[in-house]
C-alpha positions in Angstrom: -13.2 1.0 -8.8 -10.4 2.0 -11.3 -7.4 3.8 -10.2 -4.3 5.4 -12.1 -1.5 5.6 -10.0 1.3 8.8 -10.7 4.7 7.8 -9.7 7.6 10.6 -10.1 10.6 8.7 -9.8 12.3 7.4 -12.8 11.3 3.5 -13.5 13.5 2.0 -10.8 15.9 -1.4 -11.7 14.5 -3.2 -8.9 10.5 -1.6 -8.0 10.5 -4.4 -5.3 13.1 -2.5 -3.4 11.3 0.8 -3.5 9.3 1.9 -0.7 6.3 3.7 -2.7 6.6 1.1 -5.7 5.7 -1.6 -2.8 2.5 0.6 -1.6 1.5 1.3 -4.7 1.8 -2.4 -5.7 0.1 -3.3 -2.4 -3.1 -1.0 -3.4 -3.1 -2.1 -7.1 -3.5 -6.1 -5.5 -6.6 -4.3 -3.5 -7.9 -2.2 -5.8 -7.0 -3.0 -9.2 -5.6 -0.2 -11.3 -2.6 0.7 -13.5 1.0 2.5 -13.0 1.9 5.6 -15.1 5.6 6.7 -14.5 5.1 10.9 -15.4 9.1 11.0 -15.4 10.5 9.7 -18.2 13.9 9.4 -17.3 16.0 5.9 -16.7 18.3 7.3 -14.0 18.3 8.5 -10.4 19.8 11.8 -11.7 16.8 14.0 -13.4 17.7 15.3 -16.4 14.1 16.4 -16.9 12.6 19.3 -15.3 9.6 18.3 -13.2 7.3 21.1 -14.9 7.2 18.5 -17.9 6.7 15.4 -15.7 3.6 14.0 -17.7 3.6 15.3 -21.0 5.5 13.0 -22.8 2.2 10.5 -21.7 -0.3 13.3 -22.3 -2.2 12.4 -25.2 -2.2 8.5 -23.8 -3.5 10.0 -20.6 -6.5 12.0 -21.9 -6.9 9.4 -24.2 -7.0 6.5 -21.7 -9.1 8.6 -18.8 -12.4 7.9 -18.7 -11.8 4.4 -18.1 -10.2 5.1 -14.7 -12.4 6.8 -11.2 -9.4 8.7 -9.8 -5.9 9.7 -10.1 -3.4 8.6 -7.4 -0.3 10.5 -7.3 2.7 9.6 -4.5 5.6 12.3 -4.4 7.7 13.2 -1.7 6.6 16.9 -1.9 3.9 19.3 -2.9 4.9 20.5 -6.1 2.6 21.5 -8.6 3.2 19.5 -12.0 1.5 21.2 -14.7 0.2 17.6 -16.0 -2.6 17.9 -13.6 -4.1 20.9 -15.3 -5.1 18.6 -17.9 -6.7 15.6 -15.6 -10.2 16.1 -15.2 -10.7 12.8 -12.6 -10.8 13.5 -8.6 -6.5 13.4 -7.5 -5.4 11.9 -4.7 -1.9 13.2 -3.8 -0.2 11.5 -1.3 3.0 13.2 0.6 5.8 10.2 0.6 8.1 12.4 2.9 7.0 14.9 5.7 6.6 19.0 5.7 8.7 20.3 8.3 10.9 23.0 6.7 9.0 23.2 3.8 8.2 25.9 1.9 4.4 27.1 1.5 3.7 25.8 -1.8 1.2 27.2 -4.6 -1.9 27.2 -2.2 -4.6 27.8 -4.9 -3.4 24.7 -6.9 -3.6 22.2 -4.9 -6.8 23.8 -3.8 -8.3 23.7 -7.1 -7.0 20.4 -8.5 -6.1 18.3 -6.1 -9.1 16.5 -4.2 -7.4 15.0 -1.2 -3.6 15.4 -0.1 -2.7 12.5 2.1 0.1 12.7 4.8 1.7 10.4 7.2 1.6 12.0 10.5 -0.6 14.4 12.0 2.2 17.6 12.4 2.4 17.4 8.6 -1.5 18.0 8.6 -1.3 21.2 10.9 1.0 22.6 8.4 -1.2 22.1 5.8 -4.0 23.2 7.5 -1.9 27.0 8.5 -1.1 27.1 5.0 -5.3 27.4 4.3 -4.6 23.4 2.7 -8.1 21.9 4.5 -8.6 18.9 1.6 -5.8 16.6 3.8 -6.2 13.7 5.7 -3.7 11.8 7.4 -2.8 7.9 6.6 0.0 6.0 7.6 1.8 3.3 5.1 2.2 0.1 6.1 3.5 -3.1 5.3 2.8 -6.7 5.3 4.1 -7.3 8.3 2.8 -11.5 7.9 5.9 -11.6 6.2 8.3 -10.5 8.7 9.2 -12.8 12.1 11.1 -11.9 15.3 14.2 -13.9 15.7 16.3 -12.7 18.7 19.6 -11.4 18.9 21.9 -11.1 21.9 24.3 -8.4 22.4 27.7 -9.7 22.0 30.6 -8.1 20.9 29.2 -7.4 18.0 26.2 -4.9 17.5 24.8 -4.9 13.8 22.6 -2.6 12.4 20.9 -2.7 9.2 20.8 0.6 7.1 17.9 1.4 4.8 17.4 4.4 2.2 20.4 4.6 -0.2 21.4 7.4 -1.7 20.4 8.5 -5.1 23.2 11.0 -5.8 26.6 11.9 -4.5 25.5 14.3 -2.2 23.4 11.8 -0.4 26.3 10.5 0.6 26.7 13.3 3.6 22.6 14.4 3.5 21.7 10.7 4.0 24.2 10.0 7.1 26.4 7.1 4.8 29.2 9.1 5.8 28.9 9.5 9.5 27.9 6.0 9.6 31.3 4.7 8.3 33.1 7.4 10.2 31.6 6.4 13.5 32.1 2.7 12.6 36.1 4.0 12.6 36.1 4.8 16.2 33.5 1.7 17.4 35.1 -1.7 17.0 32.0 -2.8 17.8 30.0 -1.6 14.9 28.8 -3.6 12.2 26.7 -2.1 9.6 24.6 -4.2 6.5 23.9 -1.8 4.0 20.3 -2.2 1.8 21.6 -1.0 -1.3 19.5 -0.3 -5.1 22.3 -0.5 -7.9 22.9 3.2 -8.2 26.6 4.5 -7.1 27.6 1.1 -5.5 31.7 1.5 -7.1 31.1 4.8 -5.3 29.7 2.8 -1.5 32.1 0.3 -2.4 35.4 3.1 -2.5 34.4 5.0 0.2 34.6 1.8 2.4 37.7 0.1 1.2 38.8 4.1 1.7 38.5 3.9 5.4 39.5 0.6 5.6 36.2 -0.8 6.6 35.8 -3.9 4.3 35.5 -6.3 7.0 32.7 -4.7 8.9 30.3 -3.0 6.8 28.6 -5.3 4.0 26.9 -3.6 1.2 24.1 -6.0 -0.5 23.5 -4.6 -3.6 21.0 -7.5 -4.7 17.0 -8.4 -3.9 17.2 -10.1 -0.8 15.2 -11.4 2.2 14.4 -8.7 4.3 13.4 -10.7 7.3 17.1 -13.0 6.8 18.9 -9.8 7.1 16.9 -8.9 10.2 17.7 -11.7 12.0 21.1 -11.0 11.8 21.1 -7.2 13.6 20.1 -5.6 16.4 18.6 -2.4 15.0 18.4 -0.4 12.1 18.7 2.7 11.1 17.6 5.5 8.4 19.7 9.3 8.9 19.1 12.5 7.1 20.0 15.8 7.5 16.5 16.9 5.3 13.8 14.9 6.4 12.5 15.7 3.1 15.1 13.3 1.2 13.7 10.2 2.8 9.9 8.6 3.2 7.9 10.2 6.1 7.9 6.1 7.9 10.8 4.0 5.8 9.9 1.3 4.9 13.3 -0.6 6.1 11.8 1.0 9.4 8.6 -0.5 9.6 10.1 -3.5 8.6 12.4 -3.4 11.3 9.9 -2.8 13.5 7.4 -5.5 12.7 10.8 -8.2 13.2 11.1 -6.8 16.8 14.1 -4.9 16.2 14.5 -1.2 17.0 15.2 1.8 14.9 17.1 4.3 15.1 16.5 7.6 12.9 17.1 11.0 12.7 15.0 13.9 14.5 12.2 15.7 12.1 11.1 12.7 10.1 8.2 11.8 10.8 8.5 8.4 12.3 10.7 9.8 15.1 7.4 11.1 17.2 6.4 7.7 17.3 9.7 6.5 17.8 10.1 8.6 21.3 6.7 8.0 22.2 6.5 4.7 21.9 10.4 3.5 23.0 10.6 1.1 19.7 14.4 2.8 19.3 15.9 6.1 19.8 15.5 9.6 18.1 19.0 10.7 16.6 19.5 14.3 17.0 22.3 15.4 14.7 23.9 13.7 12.1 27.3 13.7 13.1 29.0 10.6 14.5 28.8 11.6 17.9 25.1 12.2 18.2 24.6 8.7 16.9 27.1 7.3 18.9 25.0 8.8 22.1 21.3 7.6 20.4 23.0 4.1 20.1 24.4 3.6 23.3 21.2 4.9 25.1 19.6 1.9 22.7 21.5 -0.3 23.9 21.1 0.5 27.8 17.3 -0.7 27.3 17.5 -3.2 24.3 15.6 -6.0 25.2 12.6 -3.5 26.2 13.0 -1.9 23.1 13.0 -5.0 21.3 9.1 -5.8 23.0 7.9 -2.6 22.2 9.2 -2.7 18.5 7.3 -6.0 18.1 4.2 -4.2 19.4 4.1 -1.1 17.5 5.3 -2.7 14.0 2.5 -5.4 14.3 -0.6 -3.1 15.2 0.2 0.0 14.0 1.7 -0.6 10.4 -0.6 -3.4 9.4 -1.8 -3.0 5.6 -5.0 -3.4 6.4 -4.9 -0.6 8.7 -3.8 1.5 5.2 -6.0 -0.4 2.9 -9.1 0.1 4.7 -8.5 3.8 4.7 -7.4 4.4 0.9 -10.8 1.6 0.3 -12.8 4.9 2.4 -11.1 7.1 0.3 -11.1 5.8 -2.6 -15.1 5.2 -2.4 -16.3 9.1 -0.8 -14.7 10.0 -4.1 -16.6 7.6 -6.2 -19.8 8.5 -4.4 -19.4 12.1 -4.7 -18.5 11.9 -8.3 -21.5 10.1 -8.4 -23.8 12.7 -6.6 -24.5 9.7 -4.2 
């Protein structure tokens, strides 16, 4: 089996600190395969638009097709990129970020040339399914979570969090909760925060917290690091955003979190929050404002060590990769089969 991989984001500096880069990469290590970056651009900001995604790569595509089963494309929404007009293997289009609030996309085409969308959560599949979308299925990402080890922290008169999904442009800033983070972290002593950072608009993190005065307690690591080091130092972490659509359905800092035994916290409508208040593992944000974190936290806090044991619990047996892997493998192979006329 032979699979092309689509990814929509510009190349990143770091691809080990993306999310989707690390899925993809997981899958590639199972299933073999190749990367194809459709946008060619070399910063966060697009200067392309996404209706030519692709055709910079078009004649190497066509060229270099029959040598691959299936097409496997990750983007955060449905948007139908003319490229795939021109792909005659079986897509697979997998939803990084949920559908609530979306807008009913271009039924017919992902009807016609899309083979199976794959979502993270069952909600996102209902919608699909009222749009008259019935080629979905639902698979959760996951991580390695061998990698990852619970090392206990006591509340003390410090409570750190660590804060995952930075933002790619200015506006992110606000949309992505980095504001009402330091702004709360004004009025709470208390508050620590470790921010996982990717190289793009760190001057801009970096000014915005000697701005408020904040140098001293929020740390911004703007390198690779070692995810499960950083986790032993906090208590929790957290991903905000005002469109659940700007961040991955489950983040990965999230499911990371989770698998060390430390709680999350993250805003209502993605996708992670129904397992979040279903399970206990942390607690659903409802705004993102300083005071409706401020409220989430201090109920985390009232129940942390609980928390803490069901965190362990639901990052190590419901985020496993193999969990993931044994689903794309299923997949991946009905595809094969039915290409096949098996």
């Amino acid at each position: 089996m032979n699979v092309l991989y689509h990814l929509t984001i510009p190349r990143p500096t770091r691809p080990q600190c993306e999310a989707v880069w690390q899925e993809i990469d997981l899958l590639r290590g199972y299933f073999g395969g190749e990367l194809c970056y459709l946008n060619p651009s070399r910063h966060a900001l697009f200067r392309l638009p996404r209706l030519l995604y692709g055709f910079q790569r078009l004649r190497e595509l066509v060229r270099r097709e029959p040598g691959f089963d299936l097409h496997h494309l990750y983007n955060p929404d449905l948007y139908p990129f003319p490229v795939l007009r021109w792909l005659k293997r079986p897509v697979v289009y997998t939803l990084s970020a949920g559908l609530q609030g979306a807008r009913r996309p271009n039924v017919s085409f992902f009807a016609e040339r899309v083979h199976t969308l794959v979502v993270a959560d069952e909600a996102s599949q209902r919608i699909l399914t009222a749009w008259g979308l019935t080629n979905s299925r639902v698979i959760r990402p996951a991580i390695d979570v061998s990698r990852f080890t619970h090392s206990a922290l006591e509340l003390g008169s410090e409570i750190r969090l660590l804060v995952g999904s930075a933002p790619w442009v200015k506006g992110q800033f606000r949309s992505k909760g980095v504001d009402t983070l330091l702004k709360a972290a004004e009025t709470m002593p208390r508050l620590r925060l470790i921010f996982l950072w990717r190289g793009v608009l760190f001057d801009e993190m970096a000014r915005r917290v000697r701005r408020r005065g904040l140098e001293g307690r929020v740390e911004i690591l703007n390198r690779r690091v070692d995810v499960n080091a950083v986790l032993a130092q906090v208590h929790a972490s957290v991903v905000l955003a005002s469109d659940p659509a700007i961040v991955k359905a489950f983040p990965h800092s999230l499911l990371e979190s989770l698998a060390a035994g430390k709680p999350v916290l993250v805003s209502q409508g993605v996708p992670i929050a129904d397992v979040v208040a279903q399970r206990g593992c942390g607690r659903v944000v409802r705004h993102v404002a300083p005071d409706a974190f401020a409220q989430a936290l201090d109920e985390l806090l009232h129940d942390y060590a609980g928390a803490c044991q069901r965190a362990l619990h639901v990052g190590r047996s419901e985020f496993s990769h193999a969990r993931m892997v044994s689903a794309y493998r299923a997949l991946y192979q009905g595809i094969c089969d039915e290409e096949a006329g098996v």
